[in-house]
N, C-alpha and C positions, 0 to 999 in steps of 0.2 A: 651421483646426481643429488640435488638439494633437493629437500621437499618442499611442496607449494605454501607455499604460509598466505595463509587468509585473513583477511578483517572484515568485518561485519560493522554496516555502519546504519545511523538513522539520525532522524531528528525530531524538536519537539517543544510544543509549548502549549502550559495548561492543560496537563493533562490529565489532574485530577479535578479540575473544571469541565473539562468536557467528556468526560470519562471516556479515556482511552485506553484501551487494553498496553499499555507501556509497558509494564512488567514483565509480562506476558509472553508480549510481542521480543523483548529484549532477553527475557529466558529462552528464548525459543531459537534464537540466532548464536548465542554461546556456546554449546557443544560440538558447533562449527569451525570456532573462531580462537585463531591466535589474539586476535586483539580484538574489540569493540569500541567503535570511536560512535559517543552520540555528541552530536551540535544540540545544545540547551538555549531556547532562547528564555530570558528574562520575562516571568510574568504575573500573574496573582495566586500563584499557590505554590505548592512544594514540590512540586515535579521534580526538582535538583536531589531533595532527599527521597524522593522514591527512588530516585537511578542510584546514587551513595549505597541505599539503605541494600541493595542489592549484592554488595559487598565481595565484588569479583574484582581482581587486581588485574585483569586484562580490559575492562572498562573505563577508557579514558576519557572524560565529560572537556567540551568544548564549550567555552560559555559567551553567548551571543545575546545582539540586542538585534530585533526583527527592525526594518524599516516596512514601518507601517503606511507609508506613501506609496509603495510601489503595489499597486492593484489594477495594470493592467495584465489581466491572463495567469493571474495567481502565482507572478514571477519571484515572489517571498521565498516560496515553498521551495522552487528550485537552488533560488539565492541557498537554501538553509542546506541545503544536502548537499551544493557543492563545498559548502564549509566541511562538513564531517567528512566526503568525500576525499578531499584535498589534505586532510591528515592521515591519510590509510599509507598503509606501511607493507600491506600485503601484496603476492602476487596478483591474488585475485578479489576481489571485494564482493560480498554478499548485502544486499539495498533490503531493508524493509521499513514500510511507513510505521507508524505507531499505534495502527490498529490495521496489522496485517502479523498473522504469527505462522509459523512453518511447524508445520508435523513431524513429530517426533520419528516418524514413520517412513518421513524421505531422508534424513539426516546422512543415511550411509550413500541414498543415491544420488544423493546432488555431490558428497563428496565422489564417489565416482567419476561421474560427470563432468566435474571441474579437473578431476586427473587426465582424462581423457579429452576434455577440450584444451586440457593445457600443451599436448602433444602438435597441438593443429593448428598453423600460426594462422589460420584464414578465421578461426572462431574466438571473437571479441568479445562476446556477450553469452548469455543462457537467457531462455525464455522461459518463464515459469504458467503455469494451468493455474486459474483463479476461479475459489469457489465464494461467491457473495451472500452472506447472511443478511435478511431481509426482516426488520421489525420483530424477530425470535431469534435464537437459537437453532430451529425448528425447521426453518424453510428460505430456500435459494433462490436468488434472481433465477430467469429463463428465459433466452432468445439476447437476439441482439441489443436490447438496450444497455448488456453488462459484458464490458472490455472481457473477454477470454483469457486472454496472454498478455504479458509484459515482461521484460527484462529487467532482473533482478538479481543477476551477475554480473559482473565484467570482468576483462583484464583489467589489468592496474597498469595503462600505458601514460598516465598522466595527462594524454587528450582528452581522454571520455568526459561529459561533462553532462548534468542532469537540463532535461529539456522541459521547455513549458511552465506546466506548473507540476512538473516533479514527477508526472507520472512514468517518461520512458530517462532514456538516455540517447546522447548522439557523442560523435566525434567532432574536434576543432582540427581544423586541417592546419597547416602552417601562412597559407591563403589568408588566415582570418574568418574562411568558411564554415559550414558543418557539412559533416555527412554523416549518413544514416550506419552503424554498428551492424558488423556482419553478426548475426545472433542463431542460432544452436537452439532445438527447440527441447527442452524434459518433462519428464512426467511427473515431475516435482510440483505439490500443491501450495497457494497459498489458500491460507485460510484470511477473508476478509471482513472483518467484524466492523467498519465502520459505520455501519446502517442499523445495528443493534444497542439501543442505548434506551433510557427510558426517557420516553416522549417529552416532558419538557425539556430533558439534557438535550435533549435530538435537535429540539425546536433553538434553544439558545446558540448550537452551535453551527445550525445551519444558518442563522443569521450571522453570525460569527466571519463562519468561513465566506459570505457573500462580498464582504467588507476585502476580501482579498483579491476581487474581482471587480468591485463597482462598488462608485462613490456612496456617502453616507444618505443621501436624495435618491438614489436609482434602488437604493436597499429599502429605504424606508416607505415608496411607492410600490416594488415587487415583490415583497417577501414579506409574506404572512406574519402580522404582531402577532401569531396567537401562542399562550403558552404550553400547549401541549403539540409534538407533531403528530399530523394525522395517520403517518406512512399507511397510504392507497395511491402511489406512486409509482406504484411495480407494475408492468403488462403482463407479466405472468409470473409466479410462483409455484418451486415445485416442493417437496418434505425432504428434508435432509435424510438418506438412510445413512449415512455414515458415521464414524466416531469423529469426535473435536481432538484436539490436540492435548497432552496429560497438563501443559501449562495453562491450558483454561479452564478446568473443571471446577476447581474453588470460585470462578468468578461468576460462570455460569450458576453453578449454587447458588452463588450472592445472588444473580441478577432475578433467579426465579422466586426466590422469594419477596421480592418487591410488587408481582402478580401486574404487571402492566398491561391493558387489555390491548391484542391482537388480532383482527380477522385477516386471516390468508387469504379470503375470499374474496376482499373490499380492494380490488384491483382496479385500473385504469384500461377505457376501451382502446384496443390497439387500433391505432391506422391502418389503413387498407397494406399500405405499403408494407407497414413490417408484419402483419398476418402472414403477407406472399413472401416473405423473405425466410421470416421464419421458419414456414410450411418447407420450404426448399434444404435449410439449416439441419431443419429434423430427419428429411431423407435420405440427405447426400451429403453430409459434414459440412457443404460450404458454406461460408458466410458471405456473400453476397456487398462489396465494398465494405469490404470490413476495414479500418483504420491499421498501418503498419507502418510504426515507426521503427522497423528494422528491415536488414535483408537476410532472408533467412537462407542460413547452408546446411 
């Protein structure tokens, strides 16, 4: 029997503009990985020589130009990952954005996992556990307003195809249609650092990224000119007790030294609705319409 050869892919632009944990994130998916394909799109910094400067010979750079006209539903994003997607060579492909990094810690059990889902022709995908960093290091989203799960594996059947705006995956049937990925659920975490940046980075790229959803008039009427973000966004925040991944600790270093004021406490009044949903969440594991763009087996 052949062993499962794996690629690991992502994408990316502006990364040392918007401070993205890229590095990071892209060390963190290599000890995984027979090959790493990133799609680079074309932009105003060096993001090209950050991934180079990384100097691993199974990291193959795809060089792209975004079409910045397409902002209904952040369809760029997906546009950009079926690119790197589309070059994988692997049995199975491991998905991370450019400020999501995997723990050193699940490494051996997602490979597991993928051994053992590769046995099982009905399991297409793996569903990874998501923990959200919130305006620190320090402290996690809590309650339904922060996605749980997502698929972050797949088979390499050449259907699968990244949906939306990047966040799950689906299948192309031969129809023309999609359907939804039979997905496998693990205890494999992702660590997601996008909400962690210092407030005016925050603030430029959340306008940034609006621009991939609505015109340059729908941005510049709903979204805050101000140059610091406030992040009091969150409906609840809890303290991280756990350890970060060993590829962030240099960064984390960098970032606390820059001393960016944070209250944990300067939270958003939840709706009635998600008080009752939550209260439910906390009792009984369920989440209450929870969003599922998979079918899970």
């Amino acid at each position: 029997m052949n062993p499962i050869t794996i690629s690991g892919f992502s994408f990316v632009r502006n990364a040392r503009k918007f401070d993205f944990p890229l590095v990071e994130s892209l060390r963190s998916l290599l000890p995984l990985c027979d090959e790493l394909v990133v799609a680079v799109g074309a932009g105003q910094d060096d993001t090209l020589e950050m991934i180079r400067a990384i100097g691993d010979e199974r990291i193959r750079i795809v060089e792209t130009v975004w079409d910045d006209t397409l902002r209904e539903g952040g369809r760029v994003l997906a546009q950009q990952t079926n690119i790197a997607l589309a070059e994988c060579r692997g049995d199975w492909c491991i998905y991370l954005q450019a400020d999501e990094v995997i723990h050193e810690e699940d490494h051996q059990l997602l490979r597991q996992t993928i051994q053992q889902a590769n046995g099982d022709p009905k399991v297409e995908a793996l569903l990874m556990r998501y923990i959200h960093f919130y305006g620190t290091y320090d402290y996690v989203g809590a309650g339904r307003q922060w996605y749980r799960r997502e698929i972050r594996a797949v088979r390499n059947t050449r259907s699968v195809t990244s949906w939306g705006d990047a966040q799950g995956f689906r299948k192309l049937l031969p129809s023309g249609q999609d359907a939804l990925l039979q997905a496998r659920q693990t205890e494999v975490r992702i660590f997601h650092y996008g909400w962690v940046r210092p407030p005016q980075v925050q603030a430029s790229k959340q306008r940034n990224n609006s621009r991939m959803w609505h015109s340059d008039e729908w941005v510049e009427k709903n979204v805050a000119q101000t140059e610091n973000f406030s992040y009091d966004g969150a409906f609840e925040l809890r303290p991280f007790t756990g350890t970060h991944p060993s590829f962030m600790q240099q960064r984390i270093a960098n970032h606390r030294q820059l001393h960016w004021t944070f209250d944990p406490t300067r939270t958003r009044p939840r709706p009635l609705r998600v008080r009752i949903t939550d209260w439910i969440e906390r009792h009984t594991g369920w989440r209450i319409g929870e969003y599922r763009n998979f079918v899970e087996v």
